[in-house]
C-alpha positions as CSV (number, residue, x, y, z in Angstrom):
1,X,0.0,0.0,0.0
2,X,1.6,3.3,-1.1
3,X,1.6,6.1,1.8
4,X,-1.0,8.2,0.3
5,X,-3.1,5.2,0.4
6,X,-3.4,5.2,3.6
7,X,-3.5,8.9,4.6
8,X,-6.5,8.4,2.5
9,X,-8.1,5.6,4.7
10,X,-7.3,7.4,7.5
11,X,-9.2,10.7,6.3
12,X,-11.8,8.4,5.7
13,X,-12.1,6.5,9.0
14,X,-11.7,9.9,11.0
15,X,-14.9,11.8,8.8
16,X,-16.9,8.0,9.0
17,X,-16.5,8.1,13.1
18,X,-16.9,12.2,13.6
19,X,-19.7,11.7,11.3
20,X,-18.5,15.7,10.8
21,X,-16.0,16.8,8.3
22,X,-15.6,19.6,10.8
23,X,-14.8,17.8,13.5
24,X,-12.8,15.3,11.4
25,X,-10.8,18.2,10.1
26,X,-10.1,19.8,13.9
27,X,-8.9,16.3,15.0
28,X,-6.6,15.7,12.0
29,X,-5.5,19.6,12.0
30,X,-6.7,20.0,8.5
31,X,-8.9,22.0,6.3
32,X,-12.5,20.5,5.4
33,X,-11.9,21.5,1.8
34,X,-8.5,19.3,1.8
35,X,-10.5,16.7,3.9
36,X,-13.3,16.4,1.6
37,X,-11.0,16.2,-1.4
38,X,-8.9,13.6,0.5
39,X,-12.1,11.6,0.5
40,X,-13.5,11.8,-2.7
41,X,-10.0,10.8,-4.1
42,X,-10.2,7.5,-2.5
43,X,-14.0,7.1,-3.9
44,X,-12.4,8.1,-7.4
45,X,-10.2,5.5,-6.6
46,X,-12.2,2.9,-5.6
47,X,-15.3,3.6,-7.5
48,X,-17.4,3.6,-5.0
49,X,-19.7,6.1,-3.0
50,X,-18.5,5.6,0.9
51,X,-20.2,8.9,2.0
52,X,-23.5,9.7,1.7
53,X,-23.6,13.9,2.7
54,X,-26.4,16.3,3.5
55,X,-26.4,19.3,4.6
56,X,-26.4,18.7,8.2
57,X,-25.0,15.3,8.9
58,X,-22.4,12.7,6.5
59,X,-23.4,9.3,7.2
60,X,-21.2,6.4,5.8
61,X,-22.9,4.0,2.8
62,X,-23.4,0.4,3.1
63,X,-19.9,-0.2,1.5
64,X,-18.3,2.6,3.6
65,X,-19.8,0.7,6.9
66,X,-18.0,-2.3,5.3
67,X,-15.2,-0.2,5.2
68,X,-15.4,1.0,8.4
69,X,-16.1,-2.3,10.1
70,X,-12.2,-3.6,8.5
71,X,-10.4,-0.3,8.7
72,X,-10.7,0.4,12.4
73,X,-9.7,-2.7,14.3
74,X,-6.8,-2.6,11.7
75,X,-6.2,0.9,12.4
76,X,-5.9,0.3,16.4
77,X,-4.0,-2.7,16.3
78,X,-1.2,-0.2,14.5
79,X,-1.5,1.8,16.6
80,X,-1.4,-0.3,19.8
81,X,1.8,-2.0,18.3
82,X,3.0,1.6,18.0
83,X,3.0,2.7,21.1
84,X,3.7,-1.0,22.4
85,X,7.0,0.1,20.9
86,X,8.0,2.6,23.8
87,X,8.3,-0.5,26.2
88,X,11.9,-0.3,24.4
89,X,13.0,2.9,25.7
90,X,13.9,3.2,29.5
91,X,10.8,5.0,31.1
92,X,7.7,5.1,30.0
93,X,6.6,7.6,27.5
94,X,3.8,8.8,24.8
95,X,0.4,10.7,25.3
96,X,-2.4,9.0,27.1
97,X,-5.9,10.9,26.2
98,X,-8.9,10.5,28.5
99,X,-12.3,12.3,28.6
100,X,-14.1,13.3,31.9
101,X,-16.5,15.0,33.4
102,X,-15.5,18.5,36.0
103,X,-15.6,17.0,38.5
104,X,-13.9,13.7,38.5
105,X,-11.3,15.7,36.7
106,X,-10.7,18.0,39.2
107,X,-11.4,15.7,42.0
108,X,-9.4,12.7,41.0
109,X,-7.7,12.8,37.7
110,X,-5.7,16.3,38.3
111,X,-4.7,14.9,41.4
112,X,-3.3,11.9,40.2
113,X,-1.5,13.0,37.2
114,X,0.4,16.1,39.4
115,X,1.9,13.2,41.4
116,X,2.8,11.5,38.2
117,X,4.3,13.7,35.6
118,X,7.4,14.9,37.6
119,X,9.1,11.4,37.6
120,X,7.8,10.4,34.4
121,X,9.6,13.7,31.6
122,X,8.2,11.7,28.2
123,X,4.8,10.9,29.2
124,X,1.9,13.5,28.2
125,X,-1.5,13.4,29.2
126,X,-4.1,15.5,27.6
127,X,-7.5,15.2,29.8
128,X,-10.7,16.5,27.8
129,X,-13.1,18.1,30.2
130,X,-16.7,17.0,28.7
131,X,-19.9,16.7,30.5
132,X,-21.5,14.1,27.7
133,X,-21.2,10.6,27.7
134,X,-18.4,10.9,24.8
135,X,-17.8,7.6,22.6
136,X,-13.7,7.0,24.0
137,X,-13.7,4.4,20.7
138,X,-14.9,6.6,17.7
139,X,-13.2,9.7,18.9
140,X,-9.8,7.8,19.8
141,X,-9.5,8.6,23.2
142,X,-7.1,5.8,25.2
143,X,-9.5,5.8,28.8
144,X,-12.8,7.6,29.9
145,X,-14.6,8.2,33.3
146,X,-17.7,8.0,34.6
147,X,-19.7,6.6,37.3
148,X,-20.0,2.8,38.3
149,X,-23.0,1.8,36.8
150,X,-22.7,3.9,33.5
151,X,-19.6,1.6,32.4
152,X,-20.1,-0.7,29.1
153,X,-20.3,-4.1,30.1
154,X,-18.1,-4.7,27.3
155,X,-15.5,-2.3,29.1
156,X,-12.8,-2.6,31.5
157,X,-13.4,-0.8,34.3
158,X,-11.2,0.1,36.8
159,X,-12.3,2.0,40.1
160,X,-10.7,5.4,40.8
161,X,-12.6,7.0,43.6
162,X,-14.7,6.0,46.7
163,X,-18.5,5.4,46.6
164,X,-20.7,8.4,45.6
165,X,-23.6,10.0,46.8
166,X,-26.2,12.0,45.5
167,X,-27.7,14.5,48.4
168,X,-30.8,16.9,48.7
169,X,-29.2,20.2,50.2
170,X,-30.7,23.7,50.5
171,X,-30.0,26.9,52.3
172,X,-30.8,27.2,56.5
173,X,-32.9,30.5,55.0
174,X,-35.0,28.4,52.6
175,X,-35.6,26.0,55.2
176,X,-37.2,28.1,57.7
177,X,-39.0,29.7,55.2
178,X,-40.9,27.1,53.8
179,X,-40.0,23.7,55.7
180,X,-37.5,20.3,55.5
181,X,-39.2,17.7,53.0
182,X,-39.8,14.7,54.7
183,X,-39.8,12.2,52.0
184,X,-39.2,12.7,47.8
185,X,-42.7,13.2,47.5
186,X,-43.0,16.1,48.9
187,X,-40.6,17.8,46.8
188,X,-43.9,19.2,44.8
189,X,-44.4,21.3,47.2
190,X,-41.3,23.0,46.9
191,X,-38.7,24.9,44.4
192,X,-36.2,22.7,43.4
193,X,-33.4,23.7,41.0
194,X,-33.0,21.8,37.6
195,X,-30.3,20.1,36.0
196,X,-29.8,20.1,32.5
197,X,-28.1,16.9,30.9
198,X,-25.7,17.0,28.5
199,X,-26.5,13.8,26.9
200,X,-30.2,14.5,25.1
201,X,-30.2,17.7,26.8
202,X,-33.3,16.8,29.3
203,X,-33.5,17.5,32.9
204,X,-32.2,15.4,35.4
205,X,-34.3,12.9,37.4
206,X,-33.8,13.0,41.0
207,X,-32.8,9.5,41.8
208,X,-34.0,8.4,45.8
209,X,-34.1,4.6,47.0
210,X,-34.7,3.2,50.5
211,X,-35.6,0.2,51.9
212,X,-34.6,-1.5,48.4
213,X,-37.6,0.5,47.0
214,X,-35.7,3.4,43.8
215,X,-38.2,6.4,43.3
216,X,-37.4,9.0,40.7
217,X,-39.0,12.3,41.0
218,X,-39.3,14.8,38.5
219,X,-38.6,18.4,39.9
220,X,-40.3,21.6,39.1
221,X,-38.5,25.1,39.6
222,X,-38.0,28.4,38.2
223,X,-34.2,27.9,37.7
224,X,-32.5,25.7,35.6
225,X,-28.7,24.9,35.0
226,X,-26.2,23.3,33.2
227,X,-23.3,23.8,35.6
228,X,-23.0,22.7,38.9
229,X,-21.2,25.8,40.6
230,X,-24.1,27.9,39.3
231,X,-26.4,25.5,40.9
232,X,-24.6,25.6,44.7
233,X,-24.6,28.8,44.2
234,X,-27.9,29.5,43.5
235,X,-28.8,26.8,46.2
236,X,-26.6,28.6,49.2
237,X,-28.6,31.8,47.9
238,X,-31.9,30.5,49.0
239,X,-33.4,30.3,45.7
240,X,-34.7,26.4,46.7
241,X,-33.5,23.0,47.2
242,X,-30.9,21.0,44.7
243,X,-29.5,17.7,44.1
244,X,-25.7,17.1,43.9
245,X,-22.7,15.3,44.6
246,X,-22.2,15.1,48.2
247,X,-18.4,15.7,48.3
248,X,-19.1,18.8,45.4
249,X,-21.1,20.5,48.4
250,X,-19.1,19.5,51.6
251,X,-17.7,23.0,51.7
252,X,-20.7,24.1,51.8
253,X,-21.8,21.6,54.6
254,X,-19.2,22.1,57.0
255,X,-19.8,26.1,56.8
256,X,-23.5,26.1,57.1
257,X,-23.7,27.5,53.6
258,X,-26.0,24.7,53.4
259,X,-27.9,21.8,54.6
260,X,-28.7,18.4,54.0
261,X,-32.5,17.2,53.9
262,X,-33.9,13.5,52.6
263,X,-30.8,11.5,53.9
264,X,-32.6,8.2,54.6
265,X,-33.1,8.3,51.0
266,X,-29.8,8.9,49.2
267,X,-27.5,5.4,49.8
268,X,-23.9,5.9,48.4
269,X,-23.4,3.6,45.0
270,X,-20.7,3.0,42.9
271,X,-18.0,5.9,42.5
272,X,-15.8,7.0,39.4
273,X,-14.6,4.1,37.5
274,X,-12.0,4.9,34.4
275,X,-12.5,2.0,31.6
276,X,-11.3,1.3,28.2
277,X,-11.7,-1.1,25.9
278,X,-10.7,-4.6,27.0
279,X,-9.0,-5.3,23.0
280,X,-6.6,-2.7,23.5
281,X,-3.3,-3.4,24.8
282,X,-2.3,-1.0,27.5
283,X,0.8,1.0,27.0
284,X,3.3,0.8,29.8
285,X,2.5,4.8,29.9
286,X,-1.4,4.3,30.2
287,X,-0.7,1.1,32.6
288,X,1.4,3.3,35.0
289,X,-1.3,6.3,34.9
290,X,-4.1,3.5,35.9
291,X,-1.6,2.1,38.5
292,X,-1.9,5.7,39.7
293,X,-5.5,5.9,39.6
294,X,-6.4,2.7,41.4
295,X,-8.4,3.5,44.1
296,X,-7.4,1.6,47.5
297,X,-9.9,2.2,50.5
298,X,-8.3,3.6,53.3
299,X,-7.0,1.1,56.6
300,X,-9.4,1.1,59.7
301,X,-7.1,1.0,62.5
């Protein structure tokens, strides 16, 4: 295969998985216009139509998902052999790319990685703050976060943090103003302060179980955000109750900024988790960074 070849199949394979020649072109630090002509070269050349473009989306045809479904694996296995190389060199080096959200970024993958880096001079790390569920295969990144129970079965997942907890909270002010709920259904009877997800862009659910018995509410309010500062904020404010990560309001907590209500109803579950694919080979860079990450529960003297 001659080298254009494949800088072909690769322009490809990056448009097919952005589904964007945008986006495709911003990962590959191209033009579109070079992009698109990249592409319909290798559709010259293999006359066929792999692309099927409108003006809002590009879609891949039935032989460019036959394409696609080849080209990839092939693609990462290079890749993986690659950077499988570095286990050559002395230390560990190359970049290791992983997605988050905030506040496992802040809260645990920051952390980690200051440690890290000073004894480690050829490793990078780029860490891509993104509040969505992002897709770590299609858009190439090595690891991703999220909670427990959002992992792919079909993932490895490897724990990072503690358990989590979601937690009613609201201001001492609000409070004596208009009363502690007693239990989630009550929560009608008050303002609560919305969430908006990232994902399909609808509000959050409040999420309560007890006794083995899950209950999801849907909140009403006149505020809504999509950014979870604004929302203590609002919440230490007065302007009604919210739901949130309990160790993203224990500043809040331990100053009286705030106060917790419904607590017999919000049991811990599973914490951050990083996973990857379980067909990728770990580099001895990304195995040292997971080594890093591991979370180990404290001793109990």
């Amino acid at each position: 295969m001659r080298r254009e070849e494949l800088a072909d199949l690769t322009a490809f394979l990056a448009v097919a998985q952005a589904r964007s020649f945008t986006r495709a072109a911003a990962r590959l630090g191209t033009s579109q216009s070079a992009l698109s002509h990249t592409v319909r070269r290798l559709e010259a050349r293999l006359g066929l139509r792999l692309l099927t473009r409108t003006t809002r989306s590009v879609a891949p045809t039935e032989a460019g998902e036959r394409l696609l479904e080849t080209l990839a694996p092939a693609l990462d296995e290079i890749d993986a052999r690659l950077s499988a190389l570095s286990e050559l060199r002395e230390k560990p080096a190359g970049l290791v790319r992983i997605t988050a959200n905030l506040h496992a970024a802040e809260t645990i993958l920051w952390p980690a990685v200051a440690r890290l880096l000073p004894g480690y001079p050829d490793i990078q790390v780029e860490i891509s703050v993104d509040q969505a569920l992002t897709n770590i295969v299609a858009d190439r990144f090595d690891a991703g976060v999220r909670l427990g129970e959002q992992v792919e079965k079909d993932m490895i997942a490897v724990r990072i943090g503690p358990d989590a907890r979601m937690i009613v909270v609201a201001a001492p002010a609000y409070l004596e103003r208009r009363g502690a709920p007693q239990t989630p259904h009550q929560l009608t009877d008050h303002d609560c302060i919305n969430v908006r997800l990232p994902t399909l862009g609808g509000l959050y659910a409040w999420e309560f179980e007890k006794d083995g018995r899950a209950l999801n509410v849907r909140v009403a309010g006149r505020l809504t955000f999509n950014h979870l500062p604004m929302v203590l904020r609002a919440c230490a404010a007065g302007h009604g109750l919210a739901c949130v990560m309990e160790d993203a309001a224990r500043d809040h907590l331990a100053d009286g900024r705030l106060v917790s209500v419904l607590g017999p109803w919000c049991p811990p579950f599973a914490g951050y988790h990083l996973y990857y694919p379980s067909r990728r080979q770990p580099t001895p860079a990304f195995a040292l960074l997971v080594e890093a990450l591991r979370y180990r529960a404290p001793a109990h003297s």
